[in-house]
C-alpha positions as a Python dict, from the first residue, in 0.01 Angstrom:
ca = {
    (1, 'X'): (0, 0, 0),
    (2, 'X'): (-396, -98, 98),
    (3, 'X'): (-526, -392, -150),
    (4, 'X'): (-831, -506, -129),
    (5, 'X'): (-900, -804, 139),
    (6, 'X'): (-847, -1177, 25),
    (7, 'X'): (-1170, -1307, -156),
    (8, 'X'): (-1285, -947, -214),
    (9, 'X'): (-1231, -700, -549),
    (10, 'X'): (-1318, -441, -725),
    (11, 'X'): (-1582, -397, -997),
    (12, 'X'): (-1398, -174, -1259),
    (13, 'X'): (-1577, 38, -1497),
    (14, 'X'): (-1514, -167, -1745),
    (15, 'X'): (-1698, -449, -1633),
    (16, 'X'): (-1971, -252, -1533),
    (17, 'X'): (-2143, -266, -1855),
    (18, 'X'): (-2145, -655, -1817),
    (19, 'X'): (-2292, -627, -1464),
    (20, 'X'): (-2557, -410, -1567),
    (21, 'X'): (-2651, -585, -1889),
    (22, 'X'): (-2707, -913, -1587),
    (23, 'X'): (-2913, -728, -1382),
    (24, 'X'): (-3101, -605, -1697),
    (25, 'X'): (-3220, -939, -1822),
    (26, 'X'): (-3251, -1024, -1464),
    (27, 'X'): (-3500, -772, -1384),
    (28, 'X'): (-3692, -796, -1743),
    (29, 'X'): (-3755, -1149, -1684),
    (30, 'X'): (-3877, -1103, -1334),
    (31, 'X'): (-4095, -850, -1445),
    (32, 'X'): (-4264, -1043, -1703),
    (33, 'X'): (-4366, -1338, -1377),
    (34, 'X'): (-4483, -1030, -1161),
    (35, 'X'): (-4225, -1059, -916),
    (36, 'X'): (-4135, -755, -766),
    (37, 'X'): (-3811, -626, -586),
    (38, 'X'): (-3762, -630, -209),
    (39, 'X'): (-3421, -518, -63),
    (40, 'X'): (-3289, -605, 257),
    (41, 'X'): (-3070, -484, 544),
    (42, 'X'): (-2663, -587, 453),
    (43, 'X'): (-2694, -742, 777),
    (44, 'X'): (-2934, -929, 1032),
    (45, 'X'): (-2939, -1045, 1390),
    (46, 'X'): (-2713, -1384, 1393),
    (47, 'X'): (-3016, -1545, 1545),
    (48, 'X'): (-3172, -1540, 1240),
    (49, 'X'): (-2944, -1736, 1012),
    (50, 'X'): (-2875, -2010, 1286),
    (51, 'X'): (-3195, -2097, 1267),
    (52, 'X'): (-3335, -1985, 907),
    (53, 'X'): (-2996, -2143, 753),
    (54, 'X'): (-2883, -2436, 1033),
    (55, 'X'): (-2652, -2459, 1308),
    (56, 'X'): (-2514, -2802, 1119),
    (57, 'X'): (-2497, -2630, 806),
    (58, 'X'): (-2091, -2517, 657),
    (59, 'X'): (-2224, -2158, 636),
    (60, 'X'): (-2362, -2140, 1018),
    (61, 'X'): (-2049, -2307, 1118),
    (62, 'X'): (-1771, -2199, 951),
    (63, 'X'): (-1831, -1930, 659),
    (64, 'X'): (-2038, -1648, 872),
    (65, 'X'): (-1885, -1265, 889),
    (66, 'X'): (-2046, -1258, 1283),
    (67, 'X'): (-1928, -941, 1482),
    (68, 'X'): (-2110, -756, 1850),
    (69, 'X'): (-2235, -420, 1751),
    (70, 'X'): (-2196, -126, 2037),
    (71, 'X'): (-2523, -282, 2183),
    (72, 'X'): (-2338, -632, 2233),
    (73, 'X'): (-2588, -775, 1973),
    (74, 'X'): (-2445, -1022, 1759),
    (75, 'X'): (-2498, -963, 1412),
    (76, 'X'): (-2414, -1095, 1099),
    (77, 'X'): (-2345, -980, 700),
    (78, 'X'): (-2583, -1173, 518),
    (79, 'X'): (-2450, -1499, 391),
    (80, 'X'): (-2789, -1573, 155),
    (81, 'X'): (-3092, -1406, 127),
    (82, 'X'): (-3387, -1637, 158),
    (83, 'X'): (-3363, -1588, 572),
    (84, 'X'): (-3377, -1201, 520),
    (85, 'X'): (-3673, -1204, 270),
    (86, 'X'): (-3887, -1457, 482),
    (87, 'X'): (-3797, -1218, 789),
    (88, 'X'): (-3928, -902, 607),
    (89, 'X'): (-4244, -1120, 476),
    (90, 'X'): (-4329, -1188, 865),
    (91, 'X'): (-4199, -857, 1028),
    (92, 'X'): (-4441, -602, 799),
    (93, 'X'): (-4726, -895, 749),
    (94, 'X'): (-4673, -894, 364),
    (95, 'X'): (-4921, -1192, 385),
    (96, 'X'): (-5227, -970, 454),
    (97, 'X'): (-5164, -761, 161),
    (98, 'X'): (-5151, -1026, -75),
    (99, 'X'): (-5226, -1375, -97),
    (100, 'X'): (-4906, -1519, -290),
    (101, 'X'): (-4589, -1220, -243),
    (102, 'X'): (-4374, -1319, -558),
    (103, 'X'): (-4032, -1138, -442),
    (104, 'X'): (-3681, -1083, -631),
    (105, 'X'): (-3347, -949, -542),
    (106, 'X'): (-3001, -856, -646),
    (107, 'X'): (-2775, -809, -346),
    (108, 'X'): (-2455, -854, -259),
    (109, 'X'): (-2371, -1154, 19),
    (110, 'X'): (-2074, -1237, 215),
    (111, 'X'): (-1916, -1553, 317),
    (112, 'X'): (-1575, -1644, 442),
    (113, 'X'): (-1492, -1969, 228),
    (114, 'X'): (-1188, -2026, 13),
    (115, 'X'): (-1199, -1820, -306),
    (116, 'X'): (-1227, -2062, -603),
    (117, 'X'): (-1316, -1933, -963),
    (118, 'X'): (-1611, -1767, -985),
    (119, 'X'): (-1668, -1743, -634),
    (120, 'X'): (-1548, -1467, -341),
    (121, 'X'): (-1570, -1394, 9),
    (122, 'X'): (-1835, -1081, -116),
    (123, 'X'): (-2052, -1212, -389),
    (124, 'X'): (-2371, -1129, -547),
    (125, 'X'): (-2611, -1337, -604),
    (126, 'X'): (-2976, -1284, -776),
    (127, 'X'): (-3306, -1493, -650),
    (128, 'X'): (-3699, -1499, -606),
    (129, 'X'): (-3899, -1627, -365),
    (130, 'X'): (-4283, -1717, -380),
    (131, 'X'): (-4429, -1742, -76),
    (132, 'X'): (-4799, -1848, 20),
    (133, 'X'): (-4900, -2125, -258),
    (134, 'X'): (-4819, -2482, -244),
    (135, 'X'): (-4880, -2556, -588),
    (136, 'X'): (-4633, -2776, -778),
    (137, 'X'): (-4651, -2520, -1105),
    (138, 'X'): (-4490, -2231, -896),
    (139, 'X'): (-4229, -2487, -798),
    (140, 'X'): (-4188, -2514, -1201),
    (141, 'X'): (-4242, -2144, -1226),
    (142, 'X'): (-3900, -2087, -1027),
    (143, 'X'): (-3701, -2337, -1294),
    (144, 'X'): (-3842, -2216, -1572),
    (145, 'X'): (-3766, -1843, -1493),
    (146, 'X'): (-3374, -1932, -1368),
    (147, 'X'): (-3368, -2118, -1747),
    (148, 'X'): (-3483, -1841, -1917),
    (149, 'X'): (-3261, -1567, -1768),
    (150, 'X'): (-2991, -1846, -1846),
    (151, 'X'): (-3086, -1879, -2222),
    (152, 'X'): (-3107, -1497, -2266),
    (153, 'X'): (-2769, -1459, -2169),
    (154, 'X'): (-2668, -1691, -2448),
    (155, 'X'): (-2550, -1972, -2235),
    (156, 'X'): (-2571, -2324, -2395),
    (157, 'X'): (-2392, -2602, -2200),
    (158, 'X'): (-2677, -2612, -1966),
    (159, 'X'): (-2840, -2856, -1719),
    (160, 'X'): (-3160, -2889, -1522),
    (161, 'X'): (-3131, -3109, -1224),
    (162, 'X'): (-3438, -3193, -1007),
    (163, 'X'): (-3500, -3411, -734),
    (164, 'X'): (-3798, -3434, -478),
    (165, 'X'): (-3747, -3441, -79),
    (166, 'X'): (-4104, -3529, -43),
    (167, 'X'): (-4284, -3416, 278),
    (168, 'X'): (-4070, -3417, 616),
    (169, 'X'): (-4275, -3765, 725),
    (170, 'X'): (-4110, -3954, 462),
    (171, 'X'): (-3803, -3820, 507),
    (172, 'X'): (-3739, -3906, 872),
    (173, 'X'): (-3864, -4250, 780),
    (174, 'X'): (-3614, -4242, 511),
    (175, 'X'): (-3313, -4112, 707),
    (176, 'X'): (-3340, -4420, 935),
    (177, 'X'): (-3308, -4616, 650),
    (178, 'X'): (-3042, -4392, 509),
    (179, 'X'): (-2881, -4472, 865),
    (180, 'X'): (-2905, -4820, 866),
    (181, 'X'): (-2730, -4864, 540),
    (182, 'X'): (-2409, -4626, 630),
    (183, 'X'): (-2380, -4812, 1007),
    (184, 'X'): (-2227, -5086, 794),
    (185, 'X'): (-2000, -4831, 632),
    (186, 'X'): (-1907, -4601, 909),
    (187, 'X'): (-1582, -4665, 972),
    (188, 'X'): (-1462, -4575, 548),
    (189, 'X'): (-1693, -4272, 597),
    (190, 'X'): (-1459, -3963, 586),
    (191, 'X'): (-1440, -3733, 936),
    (192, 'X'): (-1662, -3450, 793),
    (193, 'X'): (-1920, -3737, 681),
    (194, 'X'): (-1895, -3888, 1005),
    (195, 'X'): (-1993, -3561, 1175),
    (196, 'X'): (-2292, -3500, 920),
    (197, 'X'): (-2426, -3861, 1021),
    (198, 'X'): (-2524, -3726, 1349),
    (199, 'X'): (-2622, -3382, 1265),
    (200, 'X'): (-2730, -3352, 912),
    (201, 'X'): (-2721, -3678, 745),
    (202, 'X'): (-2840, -3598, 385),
    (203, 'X'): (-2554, -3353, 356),
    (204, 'X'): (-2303, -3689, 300),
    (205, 'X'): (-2433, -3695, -47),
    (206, 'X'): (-2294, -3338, -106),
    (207, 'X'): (-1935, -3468, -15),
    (208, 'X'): (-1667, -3421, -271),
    (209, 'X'): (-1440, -3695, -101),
    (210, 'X'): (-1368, -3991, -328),
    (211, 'X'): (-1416, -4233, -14),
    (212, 'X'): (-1725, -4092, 57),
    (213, 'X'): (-1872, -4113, -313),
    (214, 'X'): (-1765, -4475, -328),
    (215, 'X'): (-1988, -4561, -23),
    (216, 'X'): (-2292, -4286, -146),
    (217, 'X'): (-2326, -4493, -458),
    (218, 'X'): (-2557, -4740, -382),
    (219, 'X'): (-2690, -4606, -65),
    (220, 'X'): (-3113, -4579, -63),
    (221, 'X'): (-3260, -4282, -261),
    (222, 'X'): (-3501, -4099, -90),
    (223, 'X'): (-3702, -4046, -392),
    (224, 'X'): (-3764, -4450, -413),
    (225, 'X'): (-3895, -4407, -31),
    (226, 'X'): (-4156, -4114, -93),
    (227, 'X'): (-4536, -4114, -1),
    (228, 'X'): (-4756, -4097, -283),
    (229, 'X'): (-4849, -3759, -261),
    (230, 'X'): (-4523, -3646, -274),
    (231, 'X'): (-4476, -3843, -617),
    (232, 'X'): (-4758, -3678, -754),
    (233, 'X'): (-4644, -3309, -684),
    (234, 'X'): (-4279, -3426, -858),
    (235, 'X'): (-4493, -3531, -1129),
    (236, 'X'): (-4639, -3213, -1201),
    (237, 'X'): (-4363, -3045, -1176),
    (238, 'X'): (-4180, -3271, -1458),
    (239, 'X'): (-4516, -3249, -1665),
    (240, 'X'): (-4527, -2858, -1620),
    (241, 'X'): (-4101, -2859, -1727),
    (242, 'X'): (-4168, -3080, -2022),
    (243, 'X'): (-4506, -2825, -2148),
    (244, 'X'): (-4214, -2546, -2129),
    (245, 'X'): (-3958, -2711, -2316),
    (246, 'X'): (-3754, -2724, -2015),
    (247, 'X'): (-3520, -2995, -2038),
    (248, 'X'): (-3414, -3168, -1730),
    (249, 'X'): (-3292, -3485, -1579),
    (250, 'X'): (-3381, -3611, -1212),
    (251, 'X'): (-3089, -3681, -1009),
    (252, 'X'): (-3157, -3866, -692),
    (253, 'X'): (-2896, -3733, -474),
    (254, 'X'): (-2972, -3383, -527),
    (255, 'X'): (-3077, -3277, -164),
    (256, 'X'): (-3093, -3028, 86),
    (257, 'X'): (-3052, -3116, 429),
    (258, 'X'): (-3256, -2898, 649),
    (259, 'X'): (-3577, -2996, 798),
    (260, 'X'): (-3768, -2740, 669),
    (261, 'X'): (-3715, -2812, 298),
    (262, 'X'): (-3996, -3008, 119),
    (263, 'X'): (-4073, -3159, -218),
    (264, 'X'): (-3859, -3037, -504),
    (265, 'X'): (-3508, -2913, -504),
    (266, 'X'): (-3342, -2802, -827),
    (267, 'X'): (-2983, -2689, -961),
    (268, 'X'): (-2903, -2506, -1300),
    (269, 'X'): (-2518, -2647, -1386),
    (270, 'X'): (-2316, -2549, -1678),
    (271, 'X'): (-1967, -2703, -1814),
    (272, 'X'): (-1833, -2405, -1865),
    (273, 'X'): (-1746, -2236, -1513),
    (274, 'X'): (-1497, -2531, -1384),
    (275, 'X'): (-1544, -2757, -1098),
    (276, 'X'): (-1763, -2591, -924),
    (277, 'X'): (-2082, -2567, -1210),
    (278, 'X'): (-2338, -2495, -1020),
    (279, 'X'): (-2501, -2154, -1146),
    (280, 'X'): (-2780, -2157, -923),
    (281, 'X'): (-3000, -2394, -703),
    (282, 'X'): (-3324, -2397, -473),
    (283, 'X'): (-3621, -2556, -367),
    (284, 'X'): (-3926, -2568, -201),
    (285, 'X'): (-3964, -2472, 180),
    (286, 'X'): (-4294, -2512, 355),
    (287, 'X'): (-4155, -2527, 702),
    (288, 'X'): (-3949, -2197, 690),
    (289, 'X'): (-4185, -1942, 789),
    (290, 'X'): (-4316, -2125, 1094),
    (291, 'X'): (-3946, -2186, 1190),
    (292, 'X'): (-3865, -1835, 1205),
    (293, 'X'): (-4180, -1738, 1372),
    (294, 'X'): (-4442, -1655, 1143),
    (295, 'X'): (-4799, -1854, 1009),
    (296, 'X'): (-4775, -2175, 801),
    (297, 'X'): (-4681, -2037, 483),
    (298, 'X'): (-4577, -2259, 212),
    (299, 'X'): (-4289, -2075, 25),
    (300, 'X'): (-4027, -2185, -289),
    (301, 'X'): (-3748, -2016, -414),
    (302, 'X'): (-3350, -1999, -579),
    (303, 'X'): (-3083, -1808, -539),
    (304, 'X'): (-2783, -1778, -858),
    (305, 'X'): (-2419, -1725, -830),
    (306, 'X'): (-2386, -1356, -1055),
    (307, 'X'): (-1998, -1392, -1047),
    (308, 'X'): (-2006, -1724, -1201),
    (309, 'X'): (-2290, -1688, -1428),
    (310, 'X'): (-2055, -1393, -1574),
    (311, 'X'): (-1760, -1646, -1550),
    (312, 'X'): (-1976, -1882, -1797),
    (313, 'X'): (-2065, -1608, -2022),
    (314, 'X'): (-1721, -1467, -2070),
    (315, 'X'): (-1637, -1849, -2144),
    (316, 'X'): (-1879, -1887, -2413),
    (317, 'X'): (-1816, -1533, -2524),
    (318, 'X'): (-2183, -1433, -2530),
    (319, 'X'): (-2193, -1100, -2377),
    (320, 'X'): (-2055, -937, -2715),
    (321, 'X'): (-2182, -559, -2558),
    (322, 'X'): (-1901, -374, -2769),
    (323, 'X'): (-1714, -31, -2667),
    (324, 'X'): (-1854, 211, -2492),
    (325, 'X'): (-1954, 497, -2661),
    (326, 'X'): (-2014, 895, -2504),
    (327, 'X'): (-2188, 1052, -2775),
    (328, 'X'): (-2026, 1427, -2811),
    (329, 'X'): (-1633, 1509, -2716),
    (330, 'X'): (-1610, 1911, -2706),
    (331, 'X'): (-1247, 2058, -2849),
    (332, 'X'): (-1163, 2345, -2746),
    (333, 'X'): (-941, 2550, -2991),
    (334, 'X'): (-841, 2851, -2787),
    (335, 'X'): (-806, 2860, -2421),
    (336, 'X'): (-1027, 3140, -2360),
    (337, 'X'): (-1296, 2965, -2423),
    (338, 'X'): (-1292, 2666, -2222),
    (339, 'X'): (-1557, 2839, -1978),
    (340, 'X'): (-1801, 2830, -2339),
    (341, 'X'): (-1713, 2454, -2358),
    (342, 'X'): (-1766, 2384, -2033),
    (343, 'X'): (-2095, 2582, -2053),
    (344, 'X'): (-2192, 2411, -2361),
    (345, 'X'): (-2102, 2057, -2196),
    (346, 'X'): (-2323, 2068, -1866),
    (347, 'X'): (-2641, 2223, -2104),
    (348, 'X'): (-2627, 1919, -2343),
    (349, 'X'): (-2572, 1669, -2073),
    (350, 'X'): (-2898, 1860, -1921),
    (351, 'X'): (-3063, 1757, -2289),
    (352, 'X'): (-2982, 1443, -2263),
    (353, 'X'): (-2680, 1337, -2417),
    (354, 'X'): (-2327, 1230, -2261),
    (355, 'X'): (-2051, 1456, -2320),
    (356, 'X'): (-1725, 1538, -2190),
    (357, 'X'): (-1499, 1786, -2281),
    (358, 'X'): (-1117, 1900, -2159),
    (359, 'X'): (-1012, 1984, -1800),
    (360, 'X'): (-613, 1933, -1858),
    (361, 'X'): (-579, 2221, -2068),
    (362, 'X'): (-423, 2024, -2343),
    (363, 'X'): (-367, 2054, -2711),
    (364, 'X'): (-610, 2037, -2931),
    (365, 'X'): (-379, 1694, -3070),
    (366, 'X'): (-429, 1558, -2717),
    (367, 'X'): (-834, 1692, -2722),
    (368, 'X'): (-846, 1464, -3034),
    (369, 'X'): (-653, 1166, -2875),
    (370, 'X'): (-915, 1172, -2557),
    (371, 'X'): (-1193, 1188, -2795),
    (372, 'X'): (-1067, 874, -3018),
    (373, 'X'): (-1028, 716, -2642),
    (374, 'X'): (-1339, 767, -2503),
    (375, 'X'): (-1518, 648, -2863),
    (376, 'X'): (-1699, 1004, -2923),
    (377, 'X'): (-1962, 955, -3214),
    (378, 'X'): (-1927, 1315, -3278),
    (379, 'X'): (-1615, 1613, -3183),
    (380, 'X'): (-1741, 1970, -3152),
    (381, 'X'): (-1480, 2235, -3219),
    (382, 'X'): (-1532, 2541, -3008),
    (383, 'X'): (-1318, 2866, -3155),
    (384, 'X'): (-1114, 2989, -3450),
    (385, 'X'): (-1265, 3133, -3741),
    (386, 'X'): (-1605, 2956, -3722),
    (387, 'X'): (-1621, 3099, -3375),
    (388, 'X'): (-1578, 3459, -3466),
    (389, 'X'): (-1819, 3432, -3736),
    (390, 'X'): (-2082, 3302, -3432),
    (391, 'X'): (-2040, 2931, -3581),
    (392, 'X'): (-1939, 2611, -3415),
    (393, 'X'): (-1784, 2252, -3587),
    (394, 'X'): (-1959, 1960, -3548),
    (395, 'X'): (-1777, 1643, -3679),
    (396, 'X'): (-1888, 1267, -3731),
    (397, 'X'): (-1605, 1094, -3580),
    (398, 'X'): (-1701, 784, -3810),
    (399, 'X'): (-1801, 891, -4141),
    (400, 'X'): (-1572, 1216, -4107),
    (401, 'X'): (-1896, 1467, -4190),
    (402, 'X'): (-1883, 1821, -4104),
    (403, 'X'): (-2173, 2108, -4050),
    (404, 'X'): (-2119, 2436, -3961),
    (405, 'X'): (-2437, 2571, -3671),
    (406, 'X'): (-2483, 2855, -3496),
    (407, 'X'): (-2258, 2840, -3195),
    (408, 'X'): (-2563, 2903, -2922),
    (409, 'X'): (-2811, 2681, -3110),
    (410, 'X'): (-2778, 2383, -2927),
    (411, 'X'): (-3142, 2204, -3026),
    (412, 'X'): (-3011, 2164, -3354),
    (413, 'X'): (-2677, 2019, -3298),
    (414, 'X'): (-2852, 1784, -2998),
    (415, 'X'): (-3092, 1667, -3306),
    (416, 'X'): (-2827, 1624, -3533),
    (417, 'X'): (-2599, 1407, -3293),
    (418, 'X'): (-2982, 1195, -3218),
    (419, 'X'): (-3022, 1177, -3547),
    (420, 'X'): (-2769, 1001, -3622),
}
């Protein structure tokens, strides 16, 4: 027997009306900033996630589905988005048709990590990206809106952490300090640190290792190293949170360790998925667009985990959608006539309504049992007496009401079952 691949499964139809009730509130609240949907190929040149992504980076590395097409071009399923939007922004010149391009997506994203709850080798994640303003409020803009899909979704045990990475001049002035400090402490430093201290030395804070923690703790904070115009566009950012009732807290060793990243960097946690809480993070990127070959274009964005923000609803129980209901079940009483049911079935669906009806040629026992199954508001019986008198049944499967119409005046019984 085929099963699905490690890391990988299946969306049921059962969950589907979870997943769509996300994307809902996902797309209402993107719609009320102006941000408007872009959707891009499953899968890019490698080229561009080396260098929109890293070459140090665990995803470049190690996590990348990377295969030669027929052309011997390598190419790669998308791992994250942000490289793919930025490359679409630059390839049809989106910047000459407006002056800010506030863009959203919901896509599906592949990496090959370890599975972990809440997290697979094909995963779906939802983001924005702003690209073309510098100003600190759309850096607030991009917390705010992550919050507010979060709180509309019910979720409680939620926390804003921000941090600033200042401008890249500070930052290289601060990673030689950063260097100076862990020279003393190389040797404890765990191998995967040791690596990251020549190639991507901010990414030691991110280690999970105990060793490695013990060491990070009172290492220099970039934030206490920062040029003053960098403090001032944190500021505004925390004044623009606190006018939104945002609440947050600024943790220091929140960073991203790419060169192109600049000023703030945020993550939306919650208790409630595990060890690994992190619903969604981003930041600000001024340096992107020039890396991967367009103009200098300021740009901020965030990408969110849709599998574990699902994970943290189903924790807190606050997707209470309820059953699934079609809203018409046609019984047919005499076999003869399944051709009128059927008939009768595909013109009301045309109306409007959903409706199924019997293609097992079962009892009319078993017709009743499907019906209960599927939650029909309403049964209508086809045949019998009623039927040779021209008349069709049409029952309220909750309150048990009957009325007797005309069996070929379907407006009426449509209105009725509306109605209702």
């Amino acid at each position: 027997m085929i099963k699905a691949i490690t890391g990988t499964r299946d969306i049921l139809p059962s969950d589907i009306p979870k997943w769509k009730y996300l994307e809902n509130v996902v797309s209402n609240v993107f719609a009320n900033f102006n941000y408007k949907e872009i959707r891009t190929p499953v899968f890019e040149e490698t080229a561009l996630f080396a260098r929109g992504i890293g070459e140090a980076t665990d995803i470049v590395s190690k996590e990348m589905y990377t295969f030669l097409d027929r052309s011997e071009t390598s190419v790669t399923l998308k791992p994250e988005m942000t490289a793919g939007v930025v490359r679409a922004f630059i390839e049809h010149s989106l910047d000459k048709k407006l002056s800010i391009n506030k863009l959203y997506y919901i896509s599906p994203m592949f990496r090959q990590e370890r599975p972990q709850a809440g997290r697979f080798r094909q995963f779906h994640q939802f983001g924005a990206e702003a690209l073309g303003s510098n100003d600190p409020m759309l850096d607030a803009e991009m917390i705010i809106m992550a919050y507010d899909i979060f709180k509309q979704l019910g979720l409680k045990n939620l926390i804003v952490k921000i941090n600033s990475l200042g401008v890249p001049e500070s930052r290289e002035n601060y990673k030689l300090i950063l260097k100076k400090y862990l020279q003393n402490h190389f040797d404890q430093l765990t191998q995967e640190s040791k690596k990251r201290f020549e190639t991507n030395i901010l990414r030691i804070f991110d280690s999970k290792e105990e060793q490695d923690q013990k060491i990070m703790e009172n290492a220099p904070l970039l934030i206490e190293h920062l040029d003053n115009d960098s403090l001032e566009h944190f500021d505004k950012v925390k004044q623009a949170l606190l006018a939104s009732c945002i609440p947050f807290e600024v943790d220091p060793k929140l960073v991203r360790g790419l060169d192109y990243y600049s000023h703030t960097t945020f993550e939306v946690v919650s208790g409630s998925v595990g060890a690994q809480s992190s619903l969604c993070g981003g930041g600000r990127y001024n340096l992107l667009v020039k890396e991967l070959g367009g103009g200098d274009v300021p740009g901020v964005g965030f990408a969110a985990g849709m599998e574990r923000i699902l994970l943290a609803c189903e924790n807190e129980k606050t997707l209470n959608l309820g059953e699934e209901k079609i809203d018409l079940y046609i019984v047919s009483l005499d076999k003869n006539l399944t051709y009128f049911a059927f008939q009768t079935a595909i013109n009301m669906r045309r109306s409007g309504l959903s409706v199924e009806t019997d293609y097992l040629a079962r009892s009319v026992k078993a017709q009743m049992r499907e019906a209960n199954k599927l939650n029909a508001k309403y049964v209508l019986f086809i045949g019998g007496d009623e039927f040779l008198k021209g008349q069709v049944v049409l029952k309220n499967m909750t309150g048990s009401e009957q009325n007797n119409f005309a069996k070929d005046d379907l407006n009426k019984i449509t209105d009725k079952i509306r109605g209702s």
